[in-house]
Backbone bond lengths (Angstrom), bond angles and torsions (degrees), N, CA, C in turn:
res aa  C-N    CA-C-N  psi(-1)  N-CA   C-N-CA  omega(-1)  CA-C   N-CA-C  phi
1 X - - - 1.441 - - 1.538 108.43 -
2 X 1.407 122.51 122.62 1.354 130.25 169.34 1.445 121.58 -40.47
3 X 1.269 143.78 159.94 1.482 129.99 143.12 1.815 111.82 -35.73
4 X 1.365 101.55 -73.69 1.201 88.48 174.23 1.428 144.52 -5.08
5 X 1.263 97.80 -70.95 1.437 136.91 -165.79 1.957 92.76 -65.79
6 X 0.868 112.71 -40.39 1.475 140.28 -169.23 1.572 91.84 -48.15
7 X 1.434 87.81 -91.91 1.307 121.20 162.33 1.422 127.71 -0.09
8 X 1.648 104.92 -87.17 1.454 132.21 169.29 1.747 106.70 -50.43
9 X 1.768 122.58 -28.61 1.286 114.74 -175.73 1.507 101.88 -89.54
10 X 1.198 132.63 -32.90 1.065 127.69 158.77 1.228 142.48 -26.96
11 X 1.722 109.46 -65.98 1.398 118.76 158.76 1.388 142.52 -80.60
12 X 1.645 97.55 1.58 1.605 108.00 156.08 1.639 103.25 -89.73
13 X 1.049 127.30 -14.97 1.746 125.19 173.60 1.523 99.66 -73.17
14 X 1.168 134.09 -57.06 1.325 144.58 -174.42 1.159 134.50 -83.51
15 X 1.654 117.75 13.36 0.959 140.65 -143.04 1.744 95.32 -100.03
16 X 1.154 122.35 96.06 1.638 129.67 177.83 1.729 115.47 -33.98
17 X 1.312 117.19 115.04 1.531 111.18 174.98 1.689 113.21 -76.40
18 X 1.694 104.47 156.12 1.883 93.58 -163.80 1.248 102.37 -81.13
19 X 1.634 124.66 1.72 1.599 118.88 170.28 1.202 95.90 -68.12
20 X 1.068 129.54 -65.71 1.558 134.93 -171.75 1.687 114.52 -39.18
21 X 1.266 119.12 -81.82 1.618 119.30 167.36 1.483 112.50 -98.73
22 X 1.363 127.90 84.87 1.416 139.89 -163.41 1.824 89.65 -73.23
23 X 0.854 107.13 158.90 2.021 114.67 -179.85 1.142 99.12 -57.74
24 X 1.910 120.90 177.18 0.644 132.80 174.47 1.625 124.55 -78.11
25 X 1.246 140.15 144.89 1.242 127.81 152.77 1.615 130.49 -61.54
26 X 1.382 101.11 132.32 1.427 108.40 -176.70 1.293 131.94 -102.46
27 X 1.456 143.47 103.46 1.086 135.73 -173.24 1.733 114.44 -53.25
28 X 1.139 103.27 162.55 1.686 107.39 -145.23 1.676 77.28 -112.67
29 X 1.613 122.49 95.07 1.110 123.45 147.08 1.894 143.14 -91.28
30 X 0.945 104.71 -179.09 1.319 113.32 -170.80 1.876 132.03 43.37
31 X 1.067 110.78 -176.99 1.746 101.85 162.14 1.482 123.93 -3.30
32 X 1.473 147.40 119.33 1.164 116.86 147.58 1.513 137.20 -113.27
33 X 1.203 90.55 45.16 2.109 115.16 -163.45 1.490 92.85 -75.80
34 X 1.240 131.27 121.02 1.376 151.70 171.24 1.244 122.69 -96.97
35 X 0.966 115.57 16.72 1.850 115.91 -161.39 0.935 111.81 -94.24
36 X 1.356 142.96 -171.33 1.444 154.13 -146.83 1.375 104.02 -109.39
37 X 1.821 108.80 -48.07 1.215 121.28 167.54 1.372 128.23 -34.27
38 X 1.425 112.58 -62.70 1.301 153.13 146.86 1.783 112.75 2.82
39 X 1.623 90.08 -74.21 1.225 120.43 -158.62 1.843 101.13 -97.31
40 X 1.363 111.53 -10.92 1.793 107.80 159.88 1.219 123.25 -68.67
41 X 2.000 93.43 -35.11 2.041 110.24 -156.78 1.874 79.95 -67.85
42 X 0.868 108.97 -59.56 1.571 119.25 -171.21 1.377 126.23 -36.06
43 X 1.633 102.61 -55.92 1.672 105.22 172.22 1.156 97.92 -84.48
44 X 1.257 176.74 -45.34 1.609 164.46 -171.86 1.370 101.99 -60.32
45 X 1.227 120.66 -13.80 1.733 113.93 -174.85 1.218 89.57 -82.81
46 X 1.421 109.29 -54.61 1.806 110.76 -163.75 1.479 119.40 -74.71
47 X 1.487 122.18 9.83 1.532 131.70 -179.22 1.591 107.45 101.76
48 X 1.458 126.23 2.51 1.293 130.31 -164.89 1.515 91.39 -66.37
49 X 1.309 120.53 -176.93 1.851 125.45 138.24 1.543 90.24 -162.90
50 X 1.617 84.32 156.48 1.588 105.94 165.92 1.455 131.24 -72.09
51 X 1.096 136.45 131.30 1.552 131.94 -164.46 1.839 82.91 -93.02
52 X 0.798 132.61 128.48 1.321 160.22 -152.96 1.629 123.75 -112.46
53 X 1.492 116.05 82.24 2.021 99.88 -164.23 1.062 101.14 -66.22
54 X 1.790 133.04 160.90 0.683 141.61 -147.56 2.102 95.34 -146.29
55 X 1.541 99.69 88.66 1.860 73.42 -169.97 1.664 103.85 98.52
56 X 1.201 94.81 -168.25 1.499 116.16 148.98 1.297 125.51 -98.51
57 X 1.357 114.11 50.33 1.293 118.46 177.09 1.669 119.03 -82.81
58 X 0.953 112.91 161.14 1.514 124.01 -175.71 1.769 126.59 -92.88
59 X 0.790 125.37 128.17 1.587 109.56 -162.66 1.504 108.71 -70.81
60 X 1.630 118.20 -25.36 1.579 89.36 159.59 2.069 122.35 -60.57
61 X 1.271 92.93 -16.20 2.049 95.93 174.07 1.208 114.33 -60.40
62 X 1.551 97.02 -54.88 1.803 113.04 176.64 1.079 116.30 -46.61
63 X 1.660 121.71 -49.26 1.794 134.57 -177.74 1.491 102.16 -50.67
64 X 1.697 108.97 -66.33 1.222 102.17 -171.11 1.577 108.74 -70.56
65 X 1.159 148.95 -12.80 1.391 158.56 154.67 1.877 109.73 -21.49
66 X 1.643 89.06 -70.59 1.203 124.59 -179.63 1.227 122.04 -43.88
67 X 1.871 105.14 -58.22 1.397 121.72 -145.69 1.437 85.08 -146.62
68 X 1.421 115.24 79.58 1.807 112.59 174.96 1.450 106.34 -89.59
69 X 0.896 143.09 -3.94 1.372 145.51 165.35 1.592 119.91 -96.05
70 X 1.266 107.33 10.88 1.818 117.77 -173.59 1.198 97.05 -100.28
71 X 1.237 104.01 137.11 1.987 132.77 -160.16 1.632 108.29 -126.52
72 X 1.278 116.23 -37.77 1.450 106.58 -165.01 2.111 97.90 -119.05
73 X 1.447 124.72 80.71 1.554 100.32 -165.12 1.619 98.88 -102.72
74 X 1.325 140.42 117.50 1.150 157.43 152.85 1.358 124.12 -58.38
75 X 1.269 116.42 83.48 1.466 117.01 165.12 1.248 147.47 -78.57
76 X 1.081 159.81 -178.07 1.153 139.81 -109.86 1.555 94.99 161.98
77 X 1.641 129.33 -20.80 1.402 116.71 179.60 1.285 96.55 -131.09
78 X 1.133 96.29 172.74 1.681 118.38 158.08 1.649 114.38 -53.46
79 X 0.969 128.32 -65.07 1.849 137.91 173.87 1.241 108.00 -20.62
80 X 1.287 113.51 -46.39 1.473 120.22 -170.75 1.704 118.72 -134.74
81 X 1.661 112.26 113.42 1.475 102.17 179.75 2.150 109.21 -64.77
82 X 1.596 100.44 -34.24 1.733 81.54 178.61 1.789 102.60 97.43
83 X 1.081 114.32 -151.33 1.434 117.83 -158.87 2.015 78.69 -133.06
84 X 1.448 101.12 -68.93 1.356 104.71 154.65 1.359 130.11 -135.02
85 X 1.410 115.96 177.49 1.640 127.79 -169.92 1.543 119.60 -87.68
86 X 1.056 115.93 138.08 1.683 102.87 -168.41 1.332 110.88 -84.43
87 X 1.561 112.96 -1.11 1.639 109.78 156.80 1.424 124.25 -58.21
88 X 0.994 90.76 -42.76 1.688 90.59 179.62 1.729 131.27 -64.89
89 X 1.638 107.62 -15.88 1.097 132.73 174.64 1.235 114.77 -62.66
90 X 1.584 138.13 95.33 1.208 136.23 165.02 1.616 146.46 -69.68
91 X 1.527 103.19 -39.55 1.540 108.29 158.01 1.579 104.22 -145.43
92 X 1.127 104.39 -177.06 1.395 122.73 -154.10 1.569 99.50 -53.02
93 X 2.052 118.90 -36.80 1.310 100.11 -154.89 1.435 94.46 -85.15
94 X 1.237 134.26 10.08 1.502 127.64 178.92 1.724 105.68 -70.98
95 X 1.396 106.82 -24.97 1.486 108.21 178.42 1.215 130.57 -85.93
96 X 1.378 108.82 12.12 1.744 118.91 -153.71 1.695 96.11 -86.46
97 X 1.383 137.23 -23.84 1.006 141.55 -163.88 1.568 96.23 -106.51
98 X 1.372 153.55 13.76 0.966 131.51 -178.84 2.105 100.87 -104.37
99 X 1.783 76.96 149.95 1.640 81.42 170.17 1.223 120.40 -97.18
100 X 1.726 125.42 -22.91 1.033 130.24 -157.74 1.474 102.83 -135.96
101 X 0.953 145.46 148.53 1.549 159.97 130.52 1.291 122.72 -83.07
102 X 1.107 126.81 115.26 1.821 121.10 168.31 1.733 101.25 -100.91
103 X 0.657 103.72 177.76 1.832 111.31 -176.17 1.408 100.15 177.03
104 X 1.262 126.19 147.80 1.571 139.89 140.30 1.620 126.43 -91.67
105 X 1.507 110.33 108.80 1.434 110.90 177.59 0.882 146.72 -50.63
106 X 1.340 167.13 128.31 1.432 149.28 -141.13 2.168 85.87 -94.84
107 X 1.174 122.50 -59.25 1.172 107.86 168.15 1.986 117.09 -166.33
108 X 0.686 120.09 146.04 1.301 143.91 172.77 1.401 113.10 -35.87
109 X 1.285 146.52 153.45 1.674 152.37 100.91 0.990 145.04 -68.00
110 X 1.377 142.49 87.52 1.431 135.04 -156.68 1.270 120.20 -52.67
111 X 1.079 93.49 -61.28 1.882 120.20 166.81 2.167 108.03 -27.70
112 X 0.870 97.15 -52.53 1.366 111.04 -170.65 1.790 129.23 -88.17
113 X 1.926 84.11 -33.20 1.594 97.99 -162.72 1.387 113.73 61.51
114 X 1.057 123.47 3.61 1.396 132.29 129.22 1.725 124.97 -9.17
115 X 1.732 110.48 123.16 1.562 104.51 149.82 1.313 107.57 -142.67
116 X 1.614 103.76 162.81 1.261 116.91 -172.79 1.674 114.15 -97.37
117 X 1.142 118.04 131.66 1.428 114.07 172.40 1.571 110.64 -128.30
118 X 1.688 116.22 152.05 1.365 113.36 178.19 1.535 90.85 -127.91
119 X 1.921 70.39 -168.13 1.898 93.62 172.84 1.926 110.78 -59.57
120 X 1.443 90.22 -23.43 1.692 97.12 -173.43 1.386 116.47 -76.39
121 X 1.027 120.87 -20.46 1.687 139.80 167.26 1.503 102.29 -93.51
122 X 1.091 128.80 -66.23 1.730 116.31 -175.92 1.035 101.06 -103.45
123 X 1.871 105.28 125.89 1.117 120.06 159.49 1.158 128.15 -58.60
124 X 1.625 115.60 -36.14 1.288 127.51 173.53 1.337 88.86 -130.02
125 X 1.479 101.21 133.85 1.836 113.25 -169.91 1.811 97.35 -91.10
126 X 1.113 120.18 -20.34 1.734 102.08 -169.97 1.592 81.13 -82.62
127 X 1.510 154.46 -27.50 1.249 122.18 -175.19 1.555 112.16 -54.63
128 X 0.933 135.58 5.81 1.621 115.56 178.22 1.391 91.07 -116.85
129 X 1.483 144.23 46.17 1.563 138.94 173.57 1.227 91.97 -141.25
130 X 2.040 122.39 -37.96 1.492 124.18 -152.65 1.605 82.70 -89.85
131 X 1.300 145.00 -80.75 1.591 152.23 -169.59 1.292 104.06 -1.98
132 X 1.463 124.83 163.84 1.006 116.16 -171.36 1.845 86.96 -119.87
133 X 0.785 120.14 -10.86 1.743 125.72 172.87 1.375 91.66 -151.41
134 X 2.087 97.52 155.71 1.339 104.74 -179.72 1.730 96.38 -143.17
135 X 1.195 108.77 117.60 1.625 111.67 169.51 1.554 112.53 -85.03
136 X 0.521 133.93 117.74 1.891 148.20 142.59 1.588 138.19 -40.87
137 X 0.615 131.97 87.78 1.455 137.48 168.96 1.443 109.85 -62.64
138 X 1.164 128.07 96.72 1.623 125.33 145.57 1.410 138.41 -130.53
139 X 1.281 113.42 142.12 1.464 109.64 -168.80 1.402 108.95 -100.67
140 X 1.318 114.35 130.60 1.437 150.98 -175.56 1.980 109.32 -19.09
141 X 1.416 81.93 -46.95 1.743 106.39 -157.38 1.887 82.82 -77.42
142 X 1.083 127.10 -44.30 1.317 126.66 -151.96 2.001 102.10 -86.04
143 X 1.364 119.16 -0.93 1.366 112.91 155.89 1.468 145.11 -58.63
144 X 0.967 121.70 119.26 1.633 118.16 -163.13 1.487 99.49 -86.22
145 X 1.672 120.90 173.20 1.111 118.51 164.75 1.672 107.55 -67.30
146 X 1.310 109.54 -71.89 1.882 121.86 -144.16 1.710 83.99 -141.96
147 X 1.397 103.89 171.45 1.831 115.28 -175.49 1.401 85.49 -77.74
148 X 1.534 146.59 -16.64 1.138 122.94 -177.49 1.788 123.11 -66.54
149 X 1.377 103.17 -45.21 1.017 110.18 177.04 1.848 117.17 -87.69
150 X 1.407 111.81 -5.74 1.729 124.79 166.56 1.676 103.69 -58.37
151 X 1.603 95.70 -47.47 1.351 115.62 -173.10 1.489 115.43 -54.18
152 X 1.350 92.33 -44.27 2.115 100.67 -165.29 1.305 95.30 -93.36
153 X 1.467 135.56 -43.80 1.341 139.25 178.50 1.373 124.30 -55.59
154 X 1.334 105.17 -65.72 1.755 126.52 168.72 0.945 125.30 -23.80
155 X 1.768 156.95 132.01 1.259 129.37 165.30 1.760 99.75 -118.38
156 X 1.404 104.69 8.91 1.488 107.22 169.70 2.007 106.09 -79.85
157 X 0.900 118.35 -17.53 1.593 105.54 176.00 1.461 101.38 -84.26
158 X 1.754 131.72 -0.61 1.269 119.26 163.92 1.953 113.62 -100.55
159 X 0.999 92.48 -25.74 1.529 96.41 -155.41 1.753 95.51 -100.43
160 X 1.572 132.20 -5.34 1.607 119.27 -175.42 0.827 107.09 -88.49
161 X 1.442 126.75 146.72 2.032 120.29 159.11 1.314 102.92 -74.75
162 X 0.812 137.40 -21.61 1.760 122.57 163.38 1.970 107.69 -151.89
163 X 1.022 118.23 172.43 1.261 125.94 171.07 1.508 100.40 -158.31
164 X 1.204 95.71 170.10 1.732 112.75 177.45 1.778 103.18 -150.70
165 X 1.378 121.80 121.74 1.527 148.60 134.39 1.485 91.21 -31.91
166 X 1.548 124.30 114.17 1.818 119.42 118.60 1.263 114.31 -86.52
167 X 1.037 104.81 163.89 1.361 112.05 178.44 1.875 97.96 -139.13
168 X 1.352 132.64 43.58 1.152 129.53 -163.87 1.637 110.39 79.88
169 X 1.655 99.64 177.34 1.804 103.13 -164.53 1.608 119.60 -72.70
170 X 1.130 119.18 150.40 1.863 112.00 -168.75 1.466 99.55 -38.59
171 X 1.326 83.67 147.02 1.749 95.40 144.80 1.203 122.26 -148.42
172 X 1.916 118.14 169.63 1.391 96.08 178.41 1.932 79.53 -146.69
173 X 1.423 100.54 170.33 1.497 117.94 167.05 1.112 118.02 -172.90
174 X 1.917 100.88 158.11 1.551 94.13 -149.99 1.639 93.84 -109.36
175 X 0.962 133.37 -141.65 1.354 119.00 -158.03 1.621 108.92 -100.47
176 X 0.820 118.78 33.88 1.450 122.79 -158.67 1.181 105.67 -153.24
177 X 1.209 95.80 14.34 1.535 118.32 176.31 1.676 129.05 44.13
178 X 0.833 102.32 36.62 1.688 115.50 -176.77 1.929 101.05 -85.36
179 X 0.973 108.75 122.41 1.366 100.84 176.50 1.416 118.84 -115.89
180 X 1.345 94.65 151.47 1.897 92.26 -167.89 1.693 95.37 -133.50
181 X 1.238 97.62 135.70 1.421 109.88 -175.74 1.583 118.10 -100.23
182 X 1.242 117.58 168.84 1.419 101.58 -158.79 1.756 145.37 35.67
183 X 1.159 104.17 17.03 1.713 121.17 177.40 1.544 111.99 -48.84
184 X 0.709 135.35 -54.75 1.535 143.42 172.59 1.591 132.05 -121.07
185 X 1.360 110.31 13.79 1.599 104.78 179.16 1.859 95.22 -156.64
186 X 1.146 101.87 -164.70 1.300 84.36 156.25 1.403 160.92 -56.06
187 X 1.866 121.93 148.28 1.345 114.15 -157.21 1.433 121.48 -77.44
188 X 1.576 104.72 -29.94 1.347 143.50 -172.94 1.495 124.86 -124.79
189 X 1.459 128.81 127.12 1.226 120.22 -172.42 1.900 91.22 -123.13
190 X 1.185 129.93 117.94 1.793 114.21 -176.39 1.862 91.84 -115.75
191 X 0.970 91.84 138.34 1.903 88.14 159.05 1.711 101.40 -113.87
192 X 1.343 91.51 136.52 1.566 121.21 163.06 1.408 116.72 -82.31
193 X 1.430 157.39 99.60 1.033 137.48 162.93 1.395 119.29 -70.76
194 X 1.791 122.38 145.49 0.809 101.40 -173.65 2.253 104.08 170.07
C-alpha cells in the first residue's frame, strides 16, 4: 500500500459521521421575502426569463413557442416526454446534440434567482452545461428566501453528491466589460412555473 493509499484509508476510517458533529447553526440573515416576485426581479437581472403560459397551453406548446427551430429536446420530467429522456444519456458526448434540456429543480432562491439542481434532477449533470437552452421546472411553494435560509431549510445541501446553483445562462466578460451571454454553457436559462 502506497503512502497515499495509507493516507486516503485513514481518513475515510476517521472520517466524523454528521450525527456526530451535525453543521453549524446559522443565523437567519437578511431579507426574507420568498416569493415568485422576488425570485423573477432576480433571475431577469441575471439573463434568466420566465417561460410564460399562454392560455391553457401546455409546456410542450410553450417549448415549441419558445424554441421553434429546436430538434433534439431532452427531458428530464414526467410533464414532458421530449424528443428524448435523459435516462438514456450516458456520458457527456451523448449530450452534444441536444438543443433543449428540461429539468425540475429541487428549489429556487429569491434573493439570487437562483436554482438548485442535483444528481436527483440530472441524470447526467454536464446535460445542463452541454444543452444549448435549458427550461426549468419550479414550483412556487419550493422558493427559498437567500442561501441562508436554502442552507438551514434545504436538506439537499446535506444529502446530494453534487449540486450546482444557476443563476440564469453563462456568461463571461472581459475587462471592458462587454458581456456575452451564453459563451460556454448554456444560451438560455427559462423557468416554467409549475
Amino acid at each position: 500500500m502506497s503512502a497515499r493509499d495509507t493516507i486516503l484509508q485513514a481518513l475515510r476510517t476517521n472520517r466524523p459521521s454528521p450525527e456526530q458533529y451535525p453543521l453549524p447553526p446559522v443565523a437567519t440573515l437578511g431579507d426574507l421575502d420568498a416569493s415568485r416576485e422576488r425570485f423573477i426581479t432576480s433571475l431577469k437581472i441575471l439573463g434568466g426569463d420566465v417561460l410564460e403560459r399562454q392560455g391553457d397551453e401546455t409546456l410542450d406548446a410553450a417549448i415549441a413557442r419558445r424554441f421553434p427551430d429546436a430538434k433534439n429536446v431532452c427531458s428530464a420530467v414526467p410533464e414532458t416526454n421530449g424528443t428524448m429522456r435523459a435516462e438514456t444519456l450516458k456520458t457527456p458526448q451523448d449530450a452534444k446534440d441536444v438543443d433543449i434540456a428540461v429539468v425540475r429543480a429541487a428549489f429556487g432562491i429569491a434573493e439570487t434567482g437562483s436554482i438548485f439542481l442535483s444528481e436527483k434532477q440530472l441524470p447526467l449533470n454536464s446535460l445542463a452545461h452541454l444543452a444549448q437552452h435549458i427550461v426549468i421546472l419550479l414550483s412556487p411553494e419550493e422558493i427559498t428566501a437567500n442561501m441562508h435560509t436554502a442552507y438551514q431549510k434545504r436538506p439537499e445541501f446535506r444529502s446530494a453528491n453534487y449540486g450546482v446553483l444557476m443563476s440564469g445562462p453563462s456568461a463571461t466578460a472581459d475587462i471592458q466589460g462587454v458581456l456575452i451571454r451564453g459563451a460556454q454553457g448554456v444560451r438560455s436559462l427559462s423557468v416554467w412555473f409549475c
